[in-house]
Structure formats: structure tokens, C-alpha cells
N, C-alpha and C positions, 0 to 999 in steps of 0.2 A: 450452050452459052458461047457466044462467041468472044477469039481473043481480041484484046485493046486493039484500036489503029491508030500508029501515032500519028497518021496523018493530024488527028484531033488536037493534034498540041499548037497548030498553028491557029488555031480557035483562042487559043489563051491570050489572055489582055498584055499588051507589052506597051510601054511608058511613049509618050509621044514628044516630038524635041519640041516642043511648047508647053509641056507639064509644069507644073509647079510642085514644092515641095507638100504634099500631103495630098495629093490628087492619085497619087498612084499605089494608095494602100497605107489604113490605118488598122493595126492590130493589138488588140487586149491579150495579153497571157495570164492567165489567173495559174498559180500551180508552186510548186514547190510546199516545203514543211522541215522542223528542226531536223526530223532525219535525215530525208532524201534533199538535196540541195542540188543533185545533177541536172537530175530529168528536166526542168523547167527552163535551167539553162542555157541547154542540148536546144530546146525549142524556140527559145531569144536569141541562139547564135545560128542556124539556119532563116528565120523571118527576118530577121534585120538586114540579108545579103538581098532579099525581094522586095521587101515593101519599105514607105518611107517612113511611118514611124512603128516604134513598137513601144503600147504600153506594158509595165512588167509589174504584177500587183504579187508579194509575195508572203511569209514571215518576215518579220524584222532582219532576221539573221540574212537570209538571202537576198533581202533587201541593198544591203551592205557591202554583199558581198560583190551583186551587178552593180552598185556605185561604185568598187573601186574599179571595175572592169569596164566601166563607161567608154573607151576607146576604143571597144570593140561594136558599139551600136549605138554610133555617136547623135544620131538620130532619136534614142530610145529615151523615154520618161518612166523614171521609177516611182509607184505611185502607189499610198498605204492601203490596206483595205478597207479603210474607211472612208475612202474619196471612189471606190469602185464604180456608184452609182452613175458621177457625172462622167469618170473615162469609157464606160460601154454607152454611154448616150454617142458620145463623137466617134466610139471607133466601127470601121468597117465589120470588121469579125472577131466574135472573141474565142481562143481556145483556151480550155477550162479541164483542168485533169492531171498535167504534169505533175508525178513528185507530191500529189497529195495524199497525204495518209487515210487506209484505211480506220475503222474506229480504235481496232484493236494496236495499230500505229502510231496512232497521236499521242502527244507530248504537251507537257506545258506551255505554252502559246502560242500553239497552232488552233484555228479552227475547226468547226466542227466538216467534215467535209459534206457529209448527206444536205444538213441545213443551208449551206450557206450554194452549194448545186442549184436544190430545188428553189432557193429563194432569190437566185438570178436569173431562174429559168420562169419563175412565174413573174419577177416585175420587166423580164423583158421579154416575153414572147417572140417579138418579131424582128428580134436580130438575128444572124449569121452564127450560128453555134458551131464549135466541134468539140467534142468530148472525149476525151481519155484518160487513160490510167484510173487516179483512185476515184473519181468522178465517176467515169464507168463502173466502177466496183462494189457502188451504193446507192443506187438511184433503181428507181422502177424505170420500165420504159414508158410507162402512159404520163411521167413528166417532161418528157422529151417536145421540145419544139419543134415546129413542122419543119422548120429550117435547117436541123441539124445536122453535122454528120459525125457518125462515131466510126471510132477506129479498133473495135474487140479484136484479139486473139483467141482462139478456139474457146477457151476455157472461160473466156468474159463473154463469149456470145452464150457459154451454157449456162453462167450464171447469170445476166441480164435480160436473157430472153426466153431463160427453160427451153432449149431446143438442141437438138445435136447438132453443131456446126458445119453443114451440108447446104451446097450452092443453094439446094430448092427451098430450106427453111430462109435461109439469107434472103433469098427474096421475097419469100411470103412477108418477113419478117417487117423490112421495107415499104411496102403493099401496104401491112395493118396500122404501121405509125407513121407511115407518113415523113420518112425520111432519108437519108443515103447511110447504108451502111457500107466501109470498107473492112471484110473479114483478113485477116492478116495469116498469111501462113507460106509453106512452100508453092504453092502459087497463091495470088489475092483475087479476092471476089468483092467488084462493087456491083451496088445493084440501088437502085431510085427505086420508086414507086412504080414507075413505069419501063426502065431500060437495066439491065445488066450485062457487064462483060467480066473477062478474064484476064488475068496479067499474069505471064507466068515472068520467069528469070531469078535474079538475086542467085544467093548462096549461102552455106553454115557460117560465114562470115556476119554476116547481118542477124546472127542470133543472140548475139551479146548484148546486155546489157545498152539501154538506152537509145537503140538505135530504134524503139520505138518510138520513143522522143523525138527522134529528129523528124521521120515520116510526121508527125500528129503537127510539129510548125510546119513543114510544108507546106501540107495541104491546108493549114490556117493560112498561112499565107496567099497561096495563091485564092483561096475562098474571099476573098476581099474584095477584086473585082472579078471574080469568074461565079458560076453558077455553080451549086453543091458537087452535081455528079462530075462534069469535070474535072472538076478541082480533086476529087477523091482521087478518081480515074488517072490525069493525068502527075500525081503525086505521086499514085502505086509506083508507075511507068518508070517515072523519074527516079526514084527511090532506087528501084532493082538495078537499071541503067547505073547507075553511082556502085552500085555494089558489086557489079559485073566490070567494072571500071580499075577500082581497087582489086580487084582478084585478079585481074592480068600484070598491076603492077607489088601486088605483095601477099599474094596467095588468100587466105582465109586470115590473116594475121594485121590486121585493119581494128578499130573503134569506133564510139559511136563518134568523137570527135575526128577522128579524121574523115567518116560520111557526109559531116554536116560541112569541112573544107572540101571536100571534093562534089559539091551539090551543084556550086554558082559554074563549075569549069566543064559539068557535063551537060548544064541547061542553056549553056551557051550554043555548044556543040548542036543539041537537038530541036533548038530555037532558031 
């Protein structure tokens, strides 16, 4: 398996001085719950530095809580779950998984996570998905859209896909559903249906708390106008780069919050 080339990042769609506002990336977040209120955040405040709007569908609570923070994504529409339907018609891509509770996690008014997955995954087929967190952690794979890309860590690829988290299953894996998986680990593995590479770098810094979040807006992000594997691919890249970034200036002693401020200053650099 060969490693990433970044030459591929110059492949990535960049805004044109004749754009308008909502031409260069519309994105759905579905994600957050009473307990976890971070992770969906973490993923609203990296996609809002790329794209031009972000919609943010959450619990009430977190609802609230992105309305009082609206200065940070001044772009972004907070929108109930019960208007879901019409904001994935307009948006480019939606990521779906942040901060949602597994069964035995839920709380009084949160939804259910399984149902309410597979019932955006069957009335929209053929949009732009990426899946994580508790999304990944309750779903089969044969509901998975052709479109999709997930972002498992070892232990989500052994429970989503019954397999040992090993480059060759990861690709087979790929192969059978019909999708871009990004495996997450001390190095990362994308792999399509057809192409896979290798990204090594990062560091024990990037093992904390949420900073899977931030990867998983990312690559929703740049998935809006890029194609799956790219977008996975040049996310890893990006991702590790930001982490290898912070490590020369504050050792392994970094969060997921300062990955997702130092995202926009090192895709400048590599762009």
C-alpha cells in the first residue's frame, strides 16, 4: 500500500473570486446528545473555517448552546430535528455521528440513534454521507450508502464490520459495501472500492478526547465539493500535519480544541 502524495491536495476544490456565498460548500451536522455536547461542536468549529454554510441539527440543549456561540459560525443555521428532512435536501454533505449516544447512553430527549441513522440513510440514499462516532457504533454495514465515508477506529471497524482491523480487511471491506473507509490509528488507512493509500505522521497528542471530532468535520467538509476518497485521504494528511504542527510548538500538551484553531493555518500552508 502505498503512502498518500500530497501532491493530490492541489486536486482539492478551492473557492473562486466569483463565488457566491453558498457555492463553495453546504454542510448538515447531525450529532451531539444530553451527555456529550462536545464532539458535535469540535466538528461545527472546524467545517465552518471551510465551507459556507453549516447546518447544525442537535438536542435542544445543544441547540442553545451553538445559538449563543453563533459568532463563531456566523454563516451557520441551527436547525430542530424536525426540519431535518428539508436541510439534507439543500446541503452538500451531511456528517452524522458526533456526540450521539449509544442505546445504553441515551437520556431523556435525546433520540434514538440506530433509528433515526438508518432512517436518513434510507430516505436519502444518494447523498454525500460521512459517519461517526455513535452512528458507527449502531448501525449494520449493509445500511450504509454507496456514497459514504466512515471514519472507525480499530475497535469500531471490529465491531461494525466483524473483522480484525488490518489494511487487507479494510480494503476488502471497502470492495463489499461499496464505500471509502478511513481506519484511524497510529498510521491511517483509506481505501475506496477501488484505490487505497497510507498516511502515516500525527502523534500521542492526537489521542485525546475529540480530536476525532475534528477529523470526522473535516473530511465532511471538504466532501461537499470533493469526491469521497479524496476528501478522506486528503483529511488524514491534513489532520496529522496540524498535529505534527502543535508538537513542535507545545509538545504532546495540545486538545481537540486547539487542532481544530490550528486546522485553517496549516491548510493554508499546504494549499
Amino acid at each position: 500500500m502505498q503512502e498518500f502524495n500530497p501532491e493530490l491536495l492541489k486536486n482539492l476544490y478551492r473557492p473562486t473570486s466569483s463565488s457566491h456565498k453558498g457555492q463553495n460548500g453546504k454542510l448538515l451536522i447531525i450529532g451531539g446528545s444530553q451527555l456529550f455536547h462536545a464532539a458535535s461542536l469540535w466538528a461545527l468549529t472546524v467545517a465552518s473555517r471551510i465551507v459556507d454554510m453549516v447546518f447544525y441539527s442537535s438536542v435542544e440543549t445543544n441547540n442553545r448552546i451553538v445559538e449563543s456561540i453563533k459568532s463563531e459560525f456566523r454563516n451557520g443555521i441551527v436547525i430542530p430535528r424536525s426540519k431535518l428532512e428539508n436541510y439534507i435536501q439543500e446541503s452538500d454533505c451531511i456528517l452524522i455521528g458526533p456526540g450521539l449516544p449509544r442505546k445504553e447512553g441515551q437520556e431523556k430527549g435525546d433520540d434514538d440513534t440506530k433509528e433515526l441513522t438508518e432512517r436518513m440513510f434510507a430516505s436519502f440514499p444518494n447523498k454525500k454521507w460521512v459517519v461517526d462516532g455513535g452512528s458507527l457504533q449502531v448501525i449494520e454495514p449493509d445500511v450504509l450508502p454507496k456514497s459514504t465515508i466512515v471514519t472507525p477506529h480499530q475497535g469500531e471497524v471490529r465491531k461494525l464490520f466483524g473483522v480484525e482491523p488490518i489494511d487487507e480487511n479494510v480494503e476488502q471491506m471497502a470492495k463489499k459495501f461499496g464505500i471509502v473507509i478511513l481506519l484511524k490509528g497510529e498510521y491511517d488507512v483509506v481505501a475506496s472500492p477501488t484505490e487505497s493509500v497510507r498516511i502515516s505522521g500525527g502523534n500521542p497528542g492526537m489521542t485525546k478526547g475529540g480530536t476525532g471530532d475534528v477529523l470526522a468535520g473535516l473530511i465532511a467538509a471538504l466532501y461537499c465539493k470533493n469526491d469521497a476518497f479524496l476528501s478522506a485521504a486528503a483529511g488524514s494528511y491534513v489532520n496529522k500535519k496540524v498535529g505534527d504542527s502543535l508538537f513542535k510548538k507545545v509538545g504532546y500538551y495540545f486538545n481537540a480544541s486547539d487542532l481544530a484553531a490550528e486546522i485553517p493555518i496549516v491548510m493554508k500552508e499546504l494549499l
